[in-house]
N, C-alpha and C positions, 0 to 999 in steps of 0.2 A: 594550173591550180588543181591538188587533189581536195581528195573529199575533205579529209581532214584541215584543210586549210580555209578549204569552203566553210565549215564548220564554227571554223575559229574566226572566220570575218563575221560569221550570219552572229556569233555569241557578243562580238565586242560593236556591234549593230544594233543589236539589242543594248548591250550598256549605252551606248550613245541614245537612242529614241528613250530608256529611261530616265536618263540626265535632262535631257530637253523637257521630257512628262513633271522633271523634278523630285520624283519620285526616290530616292537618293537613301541606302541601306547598302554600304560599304561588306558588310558579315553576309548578304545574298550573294549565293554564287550563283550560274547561271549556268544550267544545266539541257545538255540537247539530247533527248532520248529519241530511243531509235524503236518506234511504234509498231509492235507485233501485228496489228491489223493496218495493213496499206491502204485502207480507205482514210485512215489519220495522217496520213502522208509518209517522207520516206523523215522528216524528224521531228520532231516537238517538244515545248517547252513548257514547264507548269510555272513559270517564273510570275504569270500573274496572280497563283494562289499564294505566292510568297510575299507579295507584294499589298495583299490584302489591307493586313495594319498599318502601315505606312502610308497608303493612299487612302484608308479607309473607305472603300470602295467595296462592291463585288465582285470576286472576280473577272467575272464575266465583262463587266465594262471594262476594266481595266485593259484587256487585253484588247477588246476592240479599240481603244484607246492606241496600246502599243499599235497594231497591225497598220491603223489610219495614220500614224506617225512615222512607221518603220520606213524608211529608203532603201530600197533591194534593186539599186540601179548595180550593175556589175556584179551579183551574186549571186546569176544563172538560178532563181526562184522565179517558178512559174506559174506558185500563187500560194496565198496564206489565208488560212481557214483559222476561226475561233468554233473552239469546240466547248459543251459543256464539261465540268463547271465554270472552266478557265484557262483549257489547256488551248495553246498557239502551235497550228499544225504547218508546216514547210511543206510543199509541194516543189520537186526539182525539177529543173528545164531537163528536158528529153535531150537534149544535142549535148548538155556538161552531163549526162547520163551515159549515152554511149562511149564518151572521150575517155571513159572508168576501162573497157576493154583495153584500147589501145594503151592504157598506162601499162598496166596486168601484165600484158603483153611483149612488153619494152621488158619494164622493170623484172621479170619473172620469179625468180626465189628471191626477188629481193623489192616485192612489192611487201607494203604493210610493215615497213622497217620505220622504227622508230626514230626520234631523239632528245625524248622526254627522258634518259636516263645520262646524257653527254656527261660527261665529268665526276660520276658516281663509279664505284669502285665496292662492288657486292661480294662477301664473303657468307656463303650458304651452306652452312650444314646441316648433313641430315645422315640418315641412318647412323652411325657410327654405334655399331654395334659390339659388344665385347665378342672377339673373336674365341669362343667357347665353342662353338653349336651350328648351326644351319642358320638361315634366316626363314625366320617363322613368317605369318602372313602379313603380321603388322609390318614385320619391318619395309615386307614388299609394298605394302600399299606407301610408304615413309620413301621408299627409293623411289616408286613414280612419281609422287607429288615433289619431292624434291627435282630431282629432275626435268620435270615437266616447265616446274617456276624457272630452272638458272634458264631453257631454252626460252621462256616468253619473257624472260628480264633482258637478255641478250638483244631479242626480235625489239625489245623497248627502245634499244640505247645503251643499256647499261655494262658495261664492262663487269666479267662473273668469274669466280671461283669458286669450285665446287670442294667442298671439304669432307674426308671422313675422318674421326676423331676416331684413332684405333686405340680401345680402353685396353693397352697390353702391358700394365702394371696394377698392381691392387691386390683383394684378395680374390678377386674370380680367377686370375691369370693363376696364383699358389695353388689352387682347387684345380683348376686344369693340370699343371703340372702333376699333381699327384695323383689326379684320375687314371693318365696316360702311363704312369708307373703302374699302377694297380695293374691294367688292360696287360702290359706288355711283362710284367712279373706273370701273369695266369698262363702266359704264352711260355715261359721260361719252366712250367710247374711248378712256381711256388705260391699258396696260397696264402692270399691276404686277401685285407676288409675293405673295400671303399669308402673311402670319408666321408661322414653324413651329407657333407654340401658336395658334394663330388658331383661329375657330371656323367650320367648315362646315357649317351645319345651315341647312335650306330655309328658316328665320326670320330668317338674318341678311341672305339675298336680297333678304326682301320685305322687308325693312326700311329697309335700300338703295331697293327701285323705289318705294317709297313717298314719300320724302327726294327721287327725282328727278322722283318726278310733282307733288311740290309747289315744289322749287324749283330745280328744270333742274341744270344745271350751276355756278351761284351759290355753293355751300356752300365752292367749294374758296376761294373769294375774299375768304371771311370771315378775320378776325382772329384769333378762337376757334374754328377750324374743328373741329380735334381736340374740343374742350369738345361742341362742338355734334354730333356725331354719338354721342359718349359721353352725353350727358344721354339723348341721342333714344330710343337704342338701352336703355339702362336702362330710362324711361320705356315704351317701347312692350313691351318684352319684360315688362315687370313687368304691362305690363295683358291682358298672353296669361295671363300666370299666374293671377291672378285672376280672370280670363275662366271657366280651365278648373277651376279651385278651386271657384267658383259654380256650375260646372254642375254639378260633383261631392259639391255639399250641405254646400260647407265653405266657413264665413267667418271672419275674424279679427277682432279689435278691437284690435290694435297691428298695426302695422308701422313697426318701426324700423330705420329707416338706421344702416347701419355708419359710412355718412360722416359723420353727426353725430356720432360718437364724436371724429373728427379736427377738424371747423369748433369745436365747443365745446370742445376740448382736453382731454376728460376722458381719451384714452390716457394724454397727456402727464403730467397729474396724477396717474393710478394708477400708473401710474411712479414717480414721485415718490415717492408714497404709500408704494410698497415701498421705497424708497429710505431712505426717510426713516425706516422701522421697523426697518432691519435685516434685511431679507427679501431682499437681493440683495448679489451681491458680482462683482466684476471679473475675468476669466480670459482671456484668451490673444486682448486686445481686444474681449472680448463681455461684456454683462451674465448675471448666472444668477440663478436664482433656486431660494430654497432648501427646491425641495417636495420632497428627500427626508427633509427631518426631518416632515412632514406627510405620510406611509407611500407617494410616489411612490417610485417603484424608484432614480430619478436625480434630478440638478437639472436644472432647463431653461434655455435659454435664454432671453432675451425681448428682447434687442435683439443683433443679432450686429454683427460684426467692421467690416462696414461703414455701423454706424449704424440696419440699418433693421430692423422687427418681424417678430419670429418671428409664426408664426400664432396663437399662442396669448392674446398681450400684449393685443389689441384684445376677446378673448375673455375678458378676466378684466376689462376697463375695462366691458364689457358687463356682466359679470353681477353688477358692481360695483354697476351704476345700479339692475338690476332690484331688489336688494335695497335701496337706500335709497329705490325705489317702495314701501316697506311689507308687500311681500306675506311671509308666510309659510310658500312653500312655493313652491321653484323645477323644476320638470321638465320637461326634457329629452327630446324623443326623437331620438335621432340615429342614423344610420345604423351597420351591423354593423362598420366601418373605423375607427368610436369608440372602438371597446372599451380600447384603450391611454389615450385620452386622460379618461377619467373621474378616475382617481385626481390628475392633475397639476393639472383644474380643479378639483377637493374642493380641494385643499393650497392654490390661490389664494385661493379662497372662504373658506378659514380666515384668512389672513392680511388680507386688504380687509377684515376685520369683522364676519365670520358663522361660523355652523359648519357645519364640511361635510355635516351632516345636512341641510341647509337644499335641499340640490341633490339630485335624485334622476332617475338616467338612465335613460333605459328604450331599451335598445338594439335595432334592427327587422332582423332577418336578409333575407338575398335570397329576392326571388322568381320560380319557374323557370315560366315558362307552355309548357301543354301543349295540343296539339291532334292529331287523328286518332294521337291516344298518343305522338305525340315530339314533341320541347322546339322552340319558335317562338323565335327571337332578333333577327328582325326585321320590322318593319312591311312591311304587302303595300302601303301607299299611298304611303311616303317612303322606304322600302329602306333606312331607321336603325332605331334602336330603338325599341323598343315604347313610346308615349308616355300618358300617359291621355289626354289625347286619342283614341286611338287607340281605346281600352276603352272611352270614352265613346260614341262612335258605332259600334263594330261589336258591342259586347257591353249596353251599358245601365248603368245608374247602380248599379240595385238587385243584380242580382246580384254584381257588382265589389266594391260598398260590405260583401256578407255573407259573400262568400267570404273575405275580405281580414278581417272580426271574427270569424271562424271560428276560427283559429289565434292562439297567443298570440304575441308579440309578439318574442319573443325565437328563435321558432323558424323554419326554413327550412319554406316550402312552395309546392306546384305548383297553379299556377292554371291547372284544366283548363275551357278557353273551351268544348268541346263539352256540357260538363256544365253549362254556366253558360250557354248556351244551350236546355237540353233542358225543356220543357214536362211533364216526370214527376215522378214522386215521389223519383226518385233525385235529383233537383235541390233541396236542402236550400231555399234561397229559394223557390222554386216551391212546394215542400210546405209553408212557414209561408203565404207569402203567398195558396195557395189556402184555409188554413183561415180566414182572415178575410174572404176572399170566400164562400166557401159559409156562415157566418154571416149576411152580409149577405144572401144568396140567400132564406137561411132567413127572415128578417125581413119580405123583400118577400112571399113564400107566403102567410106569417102573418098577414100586413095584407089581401091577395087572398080569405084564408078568414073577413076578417070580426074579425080576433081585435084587439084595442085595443093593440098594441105598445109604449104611451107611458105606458101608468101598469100595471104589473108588479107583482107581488108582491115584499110586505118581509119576512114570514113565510113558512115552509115545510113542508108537509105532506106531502108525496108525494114527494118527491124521497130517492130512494131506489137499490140498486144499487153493486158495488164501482165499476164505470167512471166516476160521476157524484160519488162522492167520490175516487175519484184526482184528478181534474179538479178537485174544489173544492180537495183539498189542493195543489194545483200552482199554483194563484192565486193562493192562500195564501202561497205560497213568494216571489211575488214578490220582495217586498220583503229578501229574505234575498240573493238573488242580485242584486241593486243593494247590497249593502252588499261581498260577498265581490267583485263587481267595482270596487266604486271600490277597497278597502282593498288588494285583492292588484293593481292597477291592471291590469285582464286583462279588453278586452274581449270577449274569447271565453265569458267567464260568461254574458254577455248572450244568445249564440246558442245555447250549450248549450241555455239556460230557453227562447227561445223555439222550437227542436227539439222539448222534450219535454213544453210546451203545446203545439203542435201535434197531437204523436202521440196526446197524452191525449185532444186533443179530437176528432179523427178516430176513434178508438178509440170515445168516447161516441155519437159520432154515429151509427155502425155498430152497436149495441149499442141503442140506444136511438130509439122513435119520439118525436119532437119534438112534432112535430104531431098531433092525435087529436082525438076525439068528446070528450075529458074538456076542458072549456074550463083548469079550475086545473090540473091537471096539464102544461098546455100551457101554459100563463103562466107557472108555475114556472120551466118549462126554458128558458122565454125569457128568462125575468129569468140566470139560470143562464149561456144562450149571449151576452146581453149585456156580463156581465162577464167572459166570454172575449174579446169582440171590440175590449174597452176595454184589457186587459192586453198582447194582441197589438198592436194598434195603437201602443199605451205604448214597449210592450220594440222594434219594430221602430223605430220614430222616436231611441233609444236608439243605434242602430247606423245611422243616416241611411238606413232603409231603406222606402219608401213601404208603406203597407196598402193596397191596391184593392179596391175593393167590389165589382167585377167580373171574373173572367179569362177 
């Protein structure tokens, strides 16, 4: 039995000693937290403060109540405490305590594997940025958090695909096409204007001298010249973004073009589609559609006065296709300027043939970087804004990718570079990623003093000490915090846990001699710090963030 199974008898324990109390509220679910202070044990429940109205009781009784009722015959609980107002504390047996290594152990990358996701089928997008420009800072903190969710959906159960929606049709794509004329006409010497919405960012330059160092001045004499600097300019800018997407430990398995939406006439048909249900009607030369009976505030538009599409139309013929891809379960992360357009794509998604449960947005607030204590808004190398690229080479992968799973998704925060830079303990990355280094450290001593690192103990005698069961209990816990992050989709759960395995395990380290004259006492602890360095390694890979054996 792992923890989590332990978990789920000690839960459906409690329903049973409920039922018998008769205490009986089917909408109470029953919840096992896992107590930042280990004097509350290693879990607890506040099921008696729910339980209040229904038994009309205090708390407090009620749960001595449960505890005098509970049977913990066969679920290795070594005892249960009632704590004020109401909370029921779980103490674990020491010996289903130690048995957490040898799983670790056994199982190794494939401890804290889910399959709360079995039969789900995730289709996740994020970034899909219009390929114009660099990716600025939002986008990067939009490719971690995406990223970060398909690896701990995955670690769930859930079978993932990771989607970018390359916006390579519209009017931003005609704007680039004619910026990269402009650039590559100045290169030919002939002067012209840059189009007001035109784009000036140092990649439309080189995209331009690249165009003329391969084909002089020739381009302008083509037939499809427009065509031809428009494909180019998609094209090349599309493979900077992938470029810096890879370097940043994020890959996709779709990329779909907005333009196929139009070459295969699926807008045209979802159009139609609404057309033909009764989902649209005619107003003042435009089409609308009618997502205020599906809880939008209004109706929208989707084809206006002069024929052509709203933003939205090509975004409902999309998420049209995704869903007759099979998957069941479409998310979104879009940026914080989304927030109005969630409710108008649910009411779409209802109408093409699904329910708007189907869709689930997770909206990514801005982010303010901070250095020598006030806010940076431009790049020291391009005098624009701050690109990942930018964070790629002056700051590093790792701290960027943990700072950015640090906070949850929906909330504003300040990315302080000098912090994410600082080689201390004050630097959250730096403190998890030096505790799996000083493990490894550990390892090579232990091999130097002679000791056999490779075959460990499976039983446990000596291991002993509250810091050494904090630590086993917080192993333990993996697997609880990969379920609370895929299900509340909040990478942050991720770094929390690995925060406070680190601390535990520094804490033991400090507290405890590893190494000794006692050879099993010393094999113990190794079996013990192994399956620290296997959970750390697990949980930081989780958030794309490297383990070093060395710092």
């Amino acid at each position: 039995m792992n923890v989590q199974e332990l978990v789920a008898s000690i839960k459906k324990e409690l329903k049973n000693t409920i039922n018998r109390l008769q205490y009986v509220d089917d909408s109470i679910e029953i919840l096992m937290e896992y107590p930042k202070d280990k004097a509350n044990g290693d879990y607890a429940t506040n099921l008696a403060m729910k339980l209040a109205k229904v038994a009309r009781k205090a708390p407090i009784k009620i749960a001595e109540e449960i505890v005098q009722e509970f049977d913990k015959k066969g679920l290795f609980i070594d005892k249960i405490e009632v704590a004020n107002p109401g909370f029921i504390n779980f103490f674990l047996d020491k010996s289903f305590m130690t048995q957490i290594i040898t799983q670790i152990n056994n199982l190794q990358e494939n401890y804290g594997q889910l399959t709360i996701g079995e039969g789900e089928h995730l289709n996740i997008e994020f970034v899909s940025v219009n390929p114009t420009g660099s990716l600025h800072i939002g986008h990067a903190r939009g490719a971690s958090a995406g990223d970060s969710l398909c690896r701990i959906m995955k670690k769930a159960g859930y079978e993932v695909t990771k989607e970018y929606y390359v916006n390579d049709a519209g009017n931003q794509i005609h704007n680039l096409a004619l910026s990269i004329e402009v650039r590559y006409k100045e290169l030919c010497g002939i002067n012209t204007i840059m189009p007001e919405d035109g784009y000036l960012g140092p990649e439309i330059t080189v995209a331009a001298k690249q165009l003329f160092a391969a084909y002089g001045n020739t381009i302008l004499d083509m037939e499809n010249s427009y065509d031809f600097f428009r494909d180019y300019g998609v094209n090349s800018l599309l493979e900077e973004l992938k470029k810096d997407l890879a370097d940043f430990g994020v890959e996709f398995d779709v990329w779909f073009s907005e333009k196929t939406l139009y070459e295969n006439n699926l807008v045209e048909k979802t159009v139609q589609f609404l057309k033909d249900h009764n989902y649209t009607y005619e107003q003042d030369g435009a089409l609308w559609l009618k997502t205020s009976e599906y809880n939008d505030e209004k109706d929208r538009v989707i084809i206006k006065s002069d024929g052509t599409y709203t933003y939205i139309t090509p975004d409902i013929a999309y998420h049209k296709n995704k869903l007759e891809r099979g998957y069941t379960k479409l998310i979104d992360i879009l940026g914080g300027d989304h927030h109005g357009y969630i409710d108008r794509l649910k009411a779409a998604i209802e109408m093409v043939g699904g329910k708007s449960d189907l869709l689930d947005v997770e909206i990514l607030q801005m982010v303010k970087v901070l250095q020598n204590g006030e806010e940076v808004k431009m790049s020291k190398r391009s005098g624009k804004a701050i690109t990942l690229r930018d964070l790629i080479d002056e700051v590093g992968v790792d701290p960027i990718r943990y700072f950015f799973a640090m906070r949850s998704l929906n909330t504003h925060m300040d990315l302080d570079l000098d912090l994410a830079l600082r080689q201390t303990n004050e630097n959250p990355v730096y403190y998890a990623q030096y505790a799996h280094a000083r493990v490894c450290s550990i390892f090579v001593m232990a091999e130097e003093k002679g000791f056999n690192v490779h075959e460990l103990p499976t039983t446990f005698t000596t291991l002993s000490g509250e810091k050494t069961f904090e630590l086993i209990s917080i192993l333990g816990n993996y697997g609880e915090a990969i379920r609370q992050a895929a299900v509340q989709r909040a990478p942050h759960k991720i770094t929390n846990y690995i925060n406070t395995l680190a601390s535990a395990f520094h804490s033991f380290y400090n507290d405890e001699q590893v190494l000794s004259d006692d050879p099993q006492k010393t094999l113990e602890r190794l079996a013990l710090l192994k399956a620290v360095r296997i959970v750390m390694a697990n949980a930081l890979d989780l958030i794309g963030v490297s383990a070093p054996t060395k710092m």
